[in-house]
Every structure is written in C-alpha cells, then in structure tokens.
N, C-alpha and C positions, 0 to 999 in steps of 0.2 A: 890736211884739213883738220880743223882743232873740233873739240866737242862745243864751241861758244854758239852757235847754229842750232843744235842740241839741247838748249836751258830748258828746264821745265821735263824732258824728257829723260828717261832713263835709258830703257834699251826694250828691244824687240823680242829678248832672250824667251820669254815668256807664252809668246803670241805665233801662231800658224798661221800660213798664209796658201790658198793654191793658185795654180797658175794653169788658165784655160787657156791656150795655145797653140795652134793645128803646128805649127813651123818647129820640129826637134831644136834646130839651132837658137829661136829666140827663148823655147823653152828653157833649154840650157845653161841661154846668159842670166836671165830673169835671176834663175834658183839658183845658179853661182851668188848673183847681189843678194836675193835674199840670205843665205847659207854668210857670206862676209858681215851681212848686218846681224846676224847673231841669232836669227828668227830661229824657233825651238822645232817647228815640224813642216814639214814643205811638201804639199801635196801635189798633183799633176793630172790634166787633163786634157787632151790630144783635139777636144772641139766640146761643142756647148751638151751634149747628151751625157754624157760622163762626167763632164764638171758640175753640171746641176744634181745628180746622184751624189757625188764625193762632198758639193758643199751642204748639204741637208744633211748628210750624216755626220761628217766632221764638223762640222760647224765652224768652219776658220776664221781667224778675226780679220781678214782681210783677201778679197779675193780678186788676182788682177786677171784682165780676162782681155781678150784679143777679139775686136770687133768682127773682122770677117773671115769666118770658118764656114765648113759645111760637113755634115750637114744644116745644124743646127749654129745660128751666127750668134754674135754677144747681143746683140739686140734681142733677140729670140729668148737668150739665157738671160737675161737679165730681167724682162719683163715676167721669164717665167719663176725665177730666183723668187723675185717681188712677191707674187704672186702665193707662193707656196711654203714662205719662211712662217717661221711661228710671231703669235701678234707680240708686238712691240719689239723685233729684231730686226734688224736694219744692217746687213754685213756692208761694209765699205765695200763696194768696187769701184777697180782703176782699171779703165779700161785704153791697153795700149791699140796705139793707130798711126798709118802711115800718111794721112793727110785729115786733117780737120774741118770736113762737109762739111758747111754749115746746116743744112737738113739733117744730118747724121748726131750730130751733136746736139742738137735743141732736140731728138727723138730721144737720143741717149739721158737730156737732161731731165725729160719729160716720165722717164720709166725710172728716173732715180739714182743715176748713175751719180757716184760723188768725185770725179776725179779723170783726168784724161794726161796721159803720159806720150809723146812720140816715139816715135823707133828713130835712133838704135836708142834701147833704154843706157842712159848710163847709173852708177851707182850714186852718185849725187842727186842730179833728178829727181830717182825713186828714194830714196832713203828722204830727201825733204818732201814728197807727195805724203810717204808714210807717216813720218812722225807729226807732220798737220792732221791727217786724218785720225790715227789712232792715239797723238795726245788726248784727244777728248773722252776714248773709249778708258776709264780707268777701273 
C-alpha cells in the first residue's frame, strides 16, 4: 500500500491516541496498529472510568473507544468526555462496534462521536478513519 491515499498528510509520529477497550486481545491489535502507524504515545483503558481519568489528563489527540463495557459503556464515556473537556476542545473519538444499531449510532451521533470503526479492526480501516479525522487537527 503506497503513501498516494496519504497526500496532504504527514504522519501520526507526533500524535497520542488511547484506546478504551474492556477485551485485552482488541486492546492489543488496536496499539499494535497504532504502534505500526508511527503514533508517538499510546495510552490504555480496560473500560470508560479509567479512560475518562487518562483522556482529561493526557489529553490525546485521538481516542478510540469501545462502545460496550461495564462498568461504565462508550456512551456513558463519551457523553461524559463531552461534558467535562475544556471549552473549545473537541478530541476525535472512534468508536469501535460489533454491529451498527441504528438507535446506537444516531445516540453515539447525537453525544458527538466523529467516527465508527467495525471489529476486527484492520490497519487500513483505521489508519484512513485517522488521517480523515486528524488531517484537519494541524
């Protein structure tokens, strides 16, 4: 796969991303893709109470998050993300899913989600989710 997909963008080298996750194994492939795209710092969170703590202090430029966990689900995190970021910050999430409710997705669209990925992630997929989303952040 050539960089021609790529124009306009540089690289991720730069940019941190975390990855709220309950499941170790998606965890895993996630931060391998990110870790191959060159991303500079790669955070983790095991469900939405820990990834809302990690994304308010680190502040990553991109955080892909995993709709259904427990305790606390990406719905929950994300509306509370929203909620509690500083004015005029707006972190990209991509929120990966095993099927796309349509009630799940117009809630998700409606709390501000910018982006919806299937399982199994691959690196192509996410790497053109990312460089849409964060081309514009420069």
């Amino acid at each position: 796969m050539g960089k021609s997909a790529m124009v306009g963008f540089s690289s991720f080298s730069r940019m941190n991303a975390l990855i709220v996750e309950d499941q170790a194994f998606i965890r895993t492939v996630v931060s391998r893709i990110l870790k191959q795209l060159e991303f500079n710092q790669i955070f983790e969170a095991d469900e939405g109470t820990g990834g809302l703590t990690l994304a308010l202090e680190r502040k990553p430029d991109v955080i892909i998050c995993d709709i259904e966990m427990a305790p606390m689900d990406g719905l929950t995190f994300l509306q509370q993300l929203r909620q509690k970021e500083e004015l005029g910050r707006r972190t990209p999430v991509i929120f990966l899913t095993n099927h796309a409710q349509k009630d799940m997705v117009l809630k998700a669209r409606d709390l501000g989600v910018n982006a919806f990925i299937a399982k199994p992630v691959t690196v192509v997929g996410l790497r053109e989710k990312l460089a849409v989303l964060l081309s514009t952040r420069r």
